[in-house]
N, C-alpha and C positions, 0 to 999 in steps of 0.2 A: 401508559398508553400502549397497549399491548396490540400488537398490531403483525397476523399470521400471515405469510405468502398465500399471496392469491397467483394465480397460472395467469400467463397472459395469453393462455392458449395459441389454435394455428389459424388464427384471424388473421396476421398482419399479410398485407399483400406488398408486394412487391413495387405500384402506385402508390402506396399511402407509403412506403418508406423511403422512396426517394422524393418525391414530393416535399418533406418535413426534410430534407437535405439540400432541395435545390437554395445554390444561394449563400450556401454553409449554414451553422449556427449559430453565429457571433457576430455584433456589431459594436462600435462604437456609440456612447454615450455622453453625449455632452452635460456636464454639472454644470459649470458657468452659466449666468443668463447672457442673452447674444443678441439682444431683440433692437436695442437702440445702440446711438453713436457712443454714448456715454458706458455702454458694457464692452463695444468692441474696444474703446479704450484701456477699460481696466484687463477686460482678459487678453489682450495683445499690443499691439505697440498704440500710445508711450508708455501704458503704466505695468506690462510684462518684465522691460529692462529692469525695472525696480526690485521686481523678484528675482530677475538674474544678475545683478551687483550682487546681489546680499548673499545668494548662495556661491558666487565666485571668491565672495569674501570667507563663507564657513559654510563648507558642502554638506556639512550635518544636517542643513535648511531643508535639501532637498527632500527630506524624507517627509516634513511638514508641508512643504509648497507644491508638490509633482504626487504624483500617483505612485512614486517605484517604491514605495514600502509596503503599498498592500497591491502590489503586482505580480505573482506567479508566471513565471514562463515553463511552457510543456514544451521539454525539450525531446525528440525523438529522431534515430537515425532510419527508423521503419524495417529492421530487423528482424524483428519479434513482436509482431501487432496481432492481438488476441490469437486465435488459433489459426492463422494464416501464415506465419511465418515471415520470410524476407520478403516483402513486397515491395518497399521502398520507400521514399518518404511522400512525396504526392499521394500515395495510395493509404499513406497512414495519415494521410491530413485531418478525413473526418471525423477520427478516433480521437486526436489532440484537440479537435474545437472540440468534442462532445466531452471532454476531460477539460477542457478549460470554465467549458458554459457549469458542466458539476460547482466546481470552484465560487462561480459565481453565486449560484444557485443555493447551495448550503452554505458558504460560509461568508455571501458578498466581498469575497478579494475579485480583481481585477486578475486575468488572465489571458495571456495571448500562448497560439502554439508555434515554435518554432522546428519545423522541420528541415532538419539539415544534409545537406547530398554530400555528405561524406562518410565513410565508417572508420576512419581514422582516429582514434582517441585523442593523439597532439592537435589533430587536426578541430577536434570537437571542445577541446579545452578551452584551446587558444580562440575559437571564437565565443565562446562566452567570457571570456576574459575581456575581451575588447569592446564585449555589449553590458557589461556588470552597470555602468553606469544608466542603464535602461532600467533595471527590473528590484528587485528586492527576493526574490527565492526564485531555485530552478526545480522543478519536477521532472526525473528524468523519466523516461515511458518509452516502452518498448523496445529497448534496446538487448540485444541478445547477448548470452553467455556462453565465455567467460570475458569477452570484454567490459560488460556492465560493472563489475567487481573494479575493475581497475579504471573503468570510466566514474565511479560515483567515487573513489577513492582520491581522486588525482582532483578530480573539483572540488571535493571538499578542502583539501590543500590547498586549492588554487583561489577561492573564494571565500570570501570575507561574510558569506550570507548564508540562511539554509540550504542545503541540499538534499534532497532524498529521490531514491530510486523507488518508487510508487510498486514495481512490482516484485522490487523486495519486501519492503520493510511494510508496505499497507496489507499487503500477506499477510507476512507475519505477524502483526500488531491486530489483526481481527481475529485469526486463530487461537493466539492466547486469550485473547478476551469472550470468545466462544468456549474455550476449556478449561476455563473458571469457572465459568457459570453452569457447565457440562460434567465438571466436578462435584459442586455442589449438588446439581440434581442427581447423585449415584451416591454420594458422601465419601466422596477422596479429595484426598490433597495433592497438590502437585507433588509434592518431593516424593509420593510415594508411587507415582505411576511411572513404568514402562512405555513410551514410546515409539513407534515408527514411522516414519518419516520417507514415504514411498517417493522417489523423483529427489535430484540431486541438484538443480538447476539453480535460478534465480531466488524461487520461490523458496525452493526447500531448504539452501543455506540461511538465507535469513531465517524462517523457522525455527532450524536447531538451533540458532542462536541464540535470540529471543526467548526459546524456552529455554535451554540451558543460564541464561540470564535471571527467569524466572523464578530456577529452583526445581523444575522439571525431574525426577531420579535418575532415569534411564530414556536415554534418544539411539537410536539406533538407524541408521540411513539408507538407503537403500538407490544406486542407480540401475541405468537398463542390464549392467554385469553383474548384480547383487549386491551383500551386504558389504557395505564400506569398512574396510579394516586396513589395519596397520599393514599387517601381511603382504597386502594385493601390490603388485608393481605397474597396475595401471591406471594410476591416479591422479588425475589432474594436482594441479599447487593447493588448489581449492578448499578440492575433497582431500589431502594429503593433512591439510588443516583440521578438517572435520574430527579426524582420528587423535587430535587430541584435549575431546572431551565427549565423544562419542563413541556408542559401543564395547560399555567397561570390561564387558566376560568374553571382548572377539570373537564372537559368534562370525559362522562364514553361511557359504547357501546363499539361497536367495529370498521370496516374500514367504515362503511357508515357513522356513528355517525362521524369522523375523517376528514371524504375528503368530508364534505358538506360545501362549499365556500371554500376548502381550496386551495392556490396558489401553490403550489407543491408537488408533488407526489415522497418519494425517498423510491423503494422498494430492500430491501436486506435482501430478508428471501425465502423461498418456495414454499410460500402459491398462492394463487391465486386470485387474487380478480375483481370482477364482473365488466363488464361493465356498471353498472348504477350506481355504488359508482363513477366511474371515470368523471361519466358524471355530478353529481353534482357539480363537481371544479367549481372555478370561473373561470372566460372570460381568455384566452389567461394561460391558465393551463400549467402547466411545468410537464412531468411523465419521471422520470428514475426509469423503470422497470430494475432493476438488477441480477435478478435473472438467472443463469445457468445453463442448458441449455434454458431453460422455462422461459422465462420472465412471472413477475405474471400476468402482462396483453399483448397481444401481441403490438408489436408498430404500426402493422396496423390499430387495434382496439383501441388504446391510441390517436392517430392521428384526428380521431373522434370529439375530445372531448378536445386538447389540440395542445398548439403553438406549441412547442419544446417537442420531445421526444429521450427519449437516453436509450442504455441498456446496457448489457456486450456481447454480441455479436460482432464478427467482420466481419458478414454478412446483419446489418444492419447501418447506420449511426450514428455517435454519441457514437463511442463505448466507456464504462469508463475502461478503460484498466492499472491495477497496473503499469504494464511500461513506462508510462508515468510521473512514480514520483522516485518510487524506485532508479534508478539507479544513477541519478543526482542530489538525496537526500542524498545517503551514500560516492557519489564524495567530493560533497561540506562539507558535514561536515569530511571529511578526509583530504582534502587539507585543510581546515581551523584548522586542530588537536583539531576539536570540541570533547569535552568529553561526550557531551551529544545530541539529538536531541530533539530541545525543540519545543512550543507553537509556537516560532516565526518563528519557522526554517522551517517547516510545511506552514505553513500563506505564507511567501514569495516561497514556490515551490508551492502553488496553483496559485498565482498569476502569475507566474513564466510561469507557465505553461497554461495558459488563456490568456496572452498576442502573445503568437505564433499566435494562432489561432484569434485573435482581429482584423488584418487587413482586414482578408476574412469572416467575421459572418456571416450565412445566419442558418433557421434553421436547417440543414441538417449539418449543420459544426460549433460545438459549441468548439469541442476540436482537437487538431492535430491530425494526424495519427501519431502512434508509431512508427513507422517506418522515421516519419519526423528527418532530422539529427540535426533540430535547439532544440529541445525538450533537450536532458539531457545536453548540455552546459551551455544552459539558465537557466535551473533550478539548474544545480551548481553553476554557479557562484551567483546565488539571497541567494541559501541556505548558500553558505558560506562568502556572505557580512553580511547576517544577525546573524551569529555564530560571525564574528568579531564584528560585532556592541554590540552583546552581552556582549561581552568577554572585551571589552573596560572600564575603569575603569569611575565611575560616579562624576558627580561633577563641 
């Protein structure tokens, strides 16, 4: 079902989009029938108590009798909300319905957003610890770096359910799964491509991660002070990390120093970068310009100079769209009562997600359209074979 970005052009007005916001985008749904005295009884008092003995008895019930195991909470301090920045959390609220209704939408989990008026991490722990018995996974969202790191670290410690920081890891879970299939259309293997990894942030430590997980050869990183190396003495704990699995011949400079012979190009920061640094790649160059609205280099101008190009746009082709992981990622590990979303769980939804699009490769079509309906089944059910394979005892 191959299926190419179409522009949504400069139609939308400014009435038609808040219009489609007045109100929010989320309601409540009642499943229960409610119509006569004989249903207000079973779904409430007397015949509710009955379901709350039994789960008093063995709280394991609740996951059967309540909605909190296929409940998603979008949790957000409003930080870091698309390319706005610190706004706050009121102002990031319609960001978190529109990320909850996603959830709904592709992969029918239950989602509510919680926007929280603190930027305190203990502070942000501690109350989802106190609400665990509400929900079944958190999705963290828009929460800025470098607290994010130590915010999705300390939950996952702290929580007995999945966690995932959405614009880490759905990043980087749709990038890999774009340059597989961006591979194949050139005929490389990961292990043997050169990477850089423009932007140091959220986005681009999960990246190097994921590909370096992957088999990836060479990652090489790149912040607003250049190339990240051992050397440099102004390095976050982060980026202090980064250096060791990154940039094996220390290379220093900055994005020209970076992308001379280098085989692809993954940008995920703000900056800009020239079209003569692009034009050094080697032959049959791969650039995912990811930047929002602003791609760093344009894809007409990347085109130029390179095989396959992709960005975050959904008015050009190739778009790397969080949607296409998220949804089908916190499915699968909920149907599989994964407690965690690990390394592997990740690995099989990019791949998961790279085989959709594998019948029809051309460069123009490296990844699905989000909108395609084979996307979050496929990638539930790999996520939650690979949570069982996990969970399976060794031996």
């Amino acid at each position: 079902m191959k299926d190419t970005a179409q522009g949504i052009g400069a139609e939308l007005t400014n009435e038609e989009i808040f219009a489609a916001h007045e109100g929010g985008k989320l309601s409540a749904e009642v499943t229960a029938p409610l119509s006569t005295a004989r249903d207000l009884s079973i779904a409430y008092t007397p015949g509710v108590a009955q379901v709350s003995r039994a789960i008093a008895s063995d709280s394991s019930l609740a996951d059967r009798y309540t909605w909190t195991q296929q409940l998603v909470v979008v949790v957000s301090d409003g930080t870091a909300v698309l390319g706005l920045g610190d706004i706050g959390p009121r102002a990031a609220l319609p960001v978190m319905e529109g990320k909850s209704a996603l959830f709904k939408k592709f992969a029918g989990l239950n989602s509510i957003p919680l926007v929280l008026d603190t930027t305190d991490v203990d502070e942000i722990v501690e109350t989802l610890v106190r609400l665990r018995p509400s929900f079944g996974a958190v999705n963290l969202e828009d929460v800025s770096a470098p607290r994010c790191f130590e915010l999705e670290r300390r939950l996952i410690e702290a929580l007995d359910c999945p966690v995932m920081h959405d614009d880490q890891h759905g990043t980087a879970i749709v990038v890999l799964a774009a340059l597989r299939n961006a591979c194949r259309m050139v005929g490389r293997e990961l292990g043997s491509l050169r990477v850089v990894i423009s932007g140091a942030g959220a986005a681009g430590v999960a990246c190097a991660k994921i590909l370096h997980s992957a088999g990836v050869g060479e990652i090489v990183m790149l912040d607003s002070r250049g190339i990240i190396h051992s050397g440099r003495d102004n390095l976050t704990p982060v980026k202090q990390e980064m250096t060791g699995f990154t940039n094996p011949r220390q290379l220093t400079g900055g994005v020209a120093e970076a992308l001379r012979g280098a085989d692809v190009l993954i940008g995920v920061s703000a900056g800009q970068i020239p079209e003569e640094a692009v034009a050094q790649m080697a032959d049959d160059a791969i650039v995912f310009a990811l930047s929002n609205p602003d791609p760093e280099i344009h894809p007409d101008v990347a085109r130029r100079h390179a095989a396959v190009v992709a960005t975050g746009r959904s008015d050009f082709p190739n778009q790397i769209n969080n949607v296409l992981a998220f949804p089908g990622i916190f499915k699968g590990a909920l149907e599989a009562g994964a407690p965690r979303i690990t390394d592997e769980m990740k690995l099989a939804a990019a791949e998961a997600i790279a085989s959709v699009a594998a019948e029809d490769l051309t460069a123009d079509y490296i990844v699905p359209s989000p909108l395609d309906p084979r996307v979050a089944p496929t990638v539930s059910e790999a996520v939650a074979r690979a949570a069982r394979a996990e969970a399976r005892p060794r031996g």
